[in-house]
N, C-alpha and C positions, 0 to 999 in steps of 0.2 A: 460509252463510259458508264460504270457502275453508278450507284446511287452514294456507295461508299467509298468508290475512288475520288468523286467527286467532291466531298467533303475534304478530300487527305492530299488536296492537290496545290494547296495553297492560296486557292482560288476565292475564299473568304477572309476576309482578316481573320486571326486569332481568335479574337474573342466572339465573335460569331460561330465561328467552327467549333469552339468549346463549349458553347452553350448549345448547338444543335446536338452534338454529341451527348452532353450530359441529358438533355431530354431525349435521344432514343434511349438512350442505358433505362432510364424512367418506364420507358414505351415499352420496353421487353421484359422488364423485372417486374413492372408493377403493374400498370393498366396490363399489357395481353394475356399474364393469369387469369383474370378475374372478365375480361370482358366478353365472354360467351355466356359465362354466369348470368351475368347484370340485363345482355340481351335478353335473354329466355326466361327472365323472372321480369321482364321492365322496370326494372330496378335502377335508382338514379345513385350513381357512387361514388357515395359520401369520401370511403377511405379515400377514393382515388382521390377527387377535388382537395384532399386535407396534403396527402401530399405533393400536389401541382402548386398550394398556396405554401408550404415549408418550406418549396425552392425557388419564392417569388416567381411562381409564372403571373400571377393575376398583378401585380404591379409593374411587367417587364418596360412597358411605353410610360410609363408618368414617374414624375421628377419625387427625389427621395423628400421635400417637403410633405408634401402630401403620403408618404407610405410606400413609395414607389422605389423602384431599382436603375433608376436614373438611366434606363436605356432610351428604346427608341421600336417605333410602328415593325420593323423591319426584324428586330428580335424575334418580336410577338409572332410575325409570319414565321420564321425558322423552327420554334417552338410548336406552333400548327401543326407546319407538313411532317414533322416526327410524330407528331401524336395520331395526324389523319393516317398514316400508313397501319397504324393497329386498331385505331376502335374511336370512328367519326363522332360518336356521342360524348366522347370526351373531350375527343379536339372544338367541338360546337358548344359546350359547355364555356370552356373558356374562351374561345374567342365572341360568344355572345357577352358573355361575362364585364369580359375586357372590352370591343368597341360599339357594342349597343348598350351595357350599366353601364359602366364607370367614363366611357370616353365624352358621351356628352353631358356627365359634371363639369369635368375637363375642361373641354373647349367649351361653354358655355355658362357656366354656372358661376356666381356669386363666389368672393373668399370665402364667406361665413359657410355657403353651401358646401364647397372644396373641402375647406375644414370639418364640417358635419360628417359630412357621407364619403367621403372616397379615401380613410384609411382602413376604414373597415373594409371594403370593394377592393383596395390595390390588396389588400393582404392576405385575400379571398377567406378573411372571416364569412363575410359575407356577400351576394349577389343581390345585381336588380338585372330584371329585365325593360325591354321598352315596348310599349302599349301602340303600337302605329295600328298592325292589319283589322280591321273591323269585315263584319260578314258580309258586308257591302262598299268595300273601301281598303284601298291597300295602297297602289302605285297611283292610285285616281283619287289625290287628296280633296276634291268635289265632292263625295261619296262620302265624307268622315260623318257620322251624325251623333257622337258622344261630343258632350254639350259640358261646358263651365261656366259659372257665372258667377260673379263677387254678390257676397249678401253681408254687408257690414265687415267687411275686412275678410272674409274665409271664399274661398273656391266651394262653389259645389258642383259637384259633379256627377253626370248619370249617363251611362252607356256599356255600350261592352265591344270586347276587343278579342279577337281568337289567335290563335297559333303564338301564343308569346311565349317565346324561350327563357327556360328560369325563372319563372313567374311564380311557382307553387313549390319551392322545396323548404325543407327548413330553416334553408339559411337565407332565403329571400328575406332583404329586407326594404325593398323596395322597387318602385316601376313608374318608368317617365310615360306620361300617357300623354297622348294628343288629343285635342278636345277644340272643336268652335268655340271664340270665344267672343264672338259678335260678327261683325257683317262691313267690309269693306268700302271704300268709297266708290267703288268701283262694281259691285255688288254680288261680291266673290265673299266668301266665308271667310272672315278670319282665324287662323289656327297658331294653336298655339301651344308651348309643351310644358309640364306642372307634375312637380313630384309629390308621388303618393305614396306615403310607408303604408305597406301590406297590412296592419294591423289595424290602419284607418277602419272603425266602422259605417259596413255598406261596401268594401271591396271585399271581394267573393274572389278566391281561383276554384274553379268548376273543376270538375274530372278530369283527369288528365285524357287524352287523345290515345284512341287505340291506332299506330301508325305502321305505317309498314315498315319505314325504317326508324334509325336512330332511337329506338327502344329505349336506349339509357338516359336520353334526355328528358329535362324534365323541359312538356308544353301543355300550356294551357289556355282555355278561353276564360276569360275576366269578366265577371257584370261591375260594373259601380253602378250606387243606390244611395242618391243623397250624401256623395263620397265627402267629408270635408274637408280641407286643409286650408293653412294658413294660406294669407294673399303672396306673403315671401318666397311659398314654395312655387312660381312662378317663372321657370329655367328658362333662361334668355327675354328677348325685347318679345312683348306681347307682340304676337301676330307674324313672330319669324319664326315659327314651330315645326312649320313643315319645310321652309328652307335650309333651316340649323338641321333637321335632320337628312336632309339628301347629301349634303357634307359628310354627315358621318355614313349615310348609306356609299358615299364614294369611297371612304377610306375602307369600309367595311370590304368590300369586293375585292380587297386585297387581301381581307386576312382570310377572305371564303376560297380564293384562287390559292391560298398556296395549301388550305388543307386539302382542298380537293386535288392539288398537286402529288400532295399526301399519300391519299386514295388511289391516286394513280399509277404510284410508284409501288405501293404495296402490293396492288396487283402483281407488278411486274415481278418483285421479291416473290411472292408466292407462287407465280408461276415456273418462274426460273427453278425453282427448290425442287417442283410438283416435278418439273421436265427431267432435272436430273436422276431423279428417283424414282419414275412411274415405266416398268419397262412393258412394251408390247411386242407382239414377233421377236423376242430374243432382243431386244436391245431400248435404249433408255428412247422414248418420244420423243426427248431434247434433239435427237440427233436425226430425227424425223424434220427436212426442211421446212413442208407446212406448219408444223407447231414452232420451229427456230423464227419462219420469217413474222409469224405472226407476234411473236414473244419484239421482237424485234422492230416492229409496228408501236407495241406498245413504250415499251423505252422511248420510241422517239416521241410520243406523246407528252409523255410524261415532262422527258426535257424540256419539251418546247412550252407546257405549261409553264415548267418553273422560270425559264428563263423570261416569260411575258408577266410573272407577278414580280421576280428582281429588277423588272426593265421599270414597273411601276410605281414599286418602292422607293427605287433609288429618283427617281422625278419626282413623288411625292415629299421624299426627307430634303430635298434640294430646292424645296417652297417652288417648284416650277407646275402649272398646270399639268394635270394627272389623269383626267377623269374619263378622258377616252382608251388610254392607257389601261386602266383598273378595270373598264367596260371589256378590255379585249383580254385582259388576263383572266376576268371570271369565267367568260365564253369557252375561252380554249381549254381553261383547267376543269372545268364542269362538265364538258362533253369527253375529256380524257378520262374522266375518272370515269364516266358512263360508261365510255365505249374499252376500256380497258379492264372493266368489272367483265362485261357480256363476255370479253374475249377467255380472260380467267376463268370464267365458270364453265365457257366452254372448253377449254386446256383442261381442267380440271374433270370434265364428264361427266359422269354420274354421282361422283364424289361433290361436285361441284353446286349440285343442287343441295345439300346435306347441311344443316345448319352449321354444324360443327367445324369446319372448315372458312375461315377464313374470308375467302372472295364469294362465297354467299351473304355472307353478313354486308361484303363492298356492295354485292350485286343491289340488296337492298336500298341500301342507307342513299347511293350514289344520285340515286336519282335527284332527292330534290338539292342537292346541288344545280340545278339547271333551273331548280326553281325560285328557293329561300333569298331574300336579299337582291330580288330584281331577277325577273325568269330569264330564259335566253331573249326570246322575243323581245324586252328590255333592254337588253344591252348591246341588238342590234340595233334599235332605234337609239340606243344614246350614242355607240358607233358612227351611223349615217349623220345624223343630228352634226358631232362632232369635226364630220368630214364635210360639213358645208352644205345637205343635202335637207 
């Protein structure tokens, strides 16, 4: 089954199906013009993000009090995998956007806080990113060695943080950073999470990262230097910082499984195209069973991602534990999109190395999908973990 029979089959509620629709119309009109431009110049775009924020995508999961579009987690995936199918840097824009800034205001943050920061965030005025991977410290919250400390009512804070998505654009206006903030009874680090607006003097975003993929994205490494803020901007119960964030690292694996669902399927679109179009020895490739059964490989891929991040979602919106669920959906969708890029580019040939084309840019971008938001290796051990081992 196509990618677009399966949207027209009734098989989503309505409003589901018209909101994925209206965001490929998006995906084809506006982000795929422009996003080989954006790659090739590393350019982060702006247009595009202004209009993802006109059709509320950045508010899809949070309640219309706060600026939001009163939907739900499961939108925001639907929304994803249309955008992952033409150009990952935009689909990673917003989904960092949406469940690493604004989700843990969200779920964890103060009214006063809610009310402060997250109309601007849901209406993608503006972005935050969050401050977890440190150069020695990522999944091994042991390892964190940026430091907070109260001096008469203010945070201070000094360390640095790399690979943060949304960190340095213009419309950053802020970033939940993790920071020790004492020492345990137990004699484990306490951490803990503390909002920093960007313009704080003594946060610094350093150069941006010259990366292999995802060009369009804006990443950056962070120092803080004497960072201050208030004691209020202190998100969530002191010393649950890095637990409040493996929650949202769980929900996050579902919005990473279905872009990369995304990724996966757009291979398959562009091969399909490539097959019916590219003729050798007098007749179309398509009709070559090697390139049919391999195109055909990849489809099943692809489904079987998406149907492992709908199987997560829907246990997630239904408050039923998830998290082995979302470990198996980012594995499956993160190796599809890998191994469904390689096959692309190789369908594609010579073509397929050539920037200009499509499933080279997947070929790229695809990889750290396996990596960002908990590597494979991670989500086999949260897998095993889960299964009792």
């Amino acid at each position: 089954m196509s990618d677009s029979a399966y949207l027209s089959t009734g098989t989503l509620p309505g409003h589901y199906r018209d909101l994925a629709l209206t965001v490929r119309e998006f995906a084809r009109d506006v982000v795929a013009p422009v996003a080989a431009e954006h790659d090739a110049a590393h350019s982060f775009p702006y247009e595009v993000v202004a209009g993802m924020a006109s059709m509320g995508l950045f508010g899809l999961p949070f309640p219309e009090e706060y600026g939001g579009m009163g939907g739900d987690y499961f939108a925001l995936c639907l929304a994803l995998e249309e955008l992952g199918k033409i150009d990952q840097s935009v689909a990673i824009t917003l989904e960092a956007g949406v469940s690493l800034g604004a989700m843990p205001l969200y779920r964890f943050g103060t009214e006063e806080q809610k009310q402060r920061w997250l109309p601007e965030l849901t209406s993608g005025r503006a972005l935050a990113g969050f401050g977890l991977t440190e150069p020695g410290a990522g999944s091994d919250a042991g390892g964190t060695r940026t430091t907070a400390r109260l001096d008469d009512g203010t945070w201070v804070i000094n360390g640095n943080k790399q690979f943060i998505t949304n960190s340095g654009t213009d419309i950053t206006s802020l970033v939940t950073v993790t920071a020790v903030t004492g020492t345990k009874a137990d004699g484990k680090k306490e951490i803990s999470t503390i909002l920093v607006p960007t313009d704080t003097p003594g946060f610094t975003a350093e150069p941006a990262y010259d990366k292999v993929g995802w060009n369009a994205s804006d990443t950056h490494p962070l120092s803080l230097t004497d960072v201050r803020v208030p004691e209020a901007n202190l998100l969530g119960e002191r010393g649950r910082g890095y637990a409040n964030f493996l929650r949202i690292l769980d929900e996050g694996r579902i919005a990473i499984a279905a872009l990369a669902t995304g990724a996966a399927q757009g291979c398959v679109d562009e091969s399909v195209r490539y097959a019916k179009e590219r003729e050798a020895f007098g007749t179309a490739i398509g009709r070559n069973q090697a390139i049919a059964f391999k195109i055909a490989r990849m489809e099943a891929r692809a489904h079987t991602a998406r149907t492992a991040y709908y199987d997560a979602s829907a246990l997630m919106l239904s408050g039923k534990p998830f998290k082995k669920q979302a470990a198996i959906a980012k594995l499956v969708a993160s190796e599809a999109a890998m191994d469904n890029a390689r096959d692309a580019t190789q369908i594609h040939g010579g073509y397929g190395f050539m920037n200009e084309y499509p499933v080279a840019r997947h070929y790229r971008d695809s990889k750290i999908l396996e990596i960002g938001e908990g590597t494979t290796e991670v989500q086999l051990m949260l897998i095993a973990r889960e299964a009792g081992l």
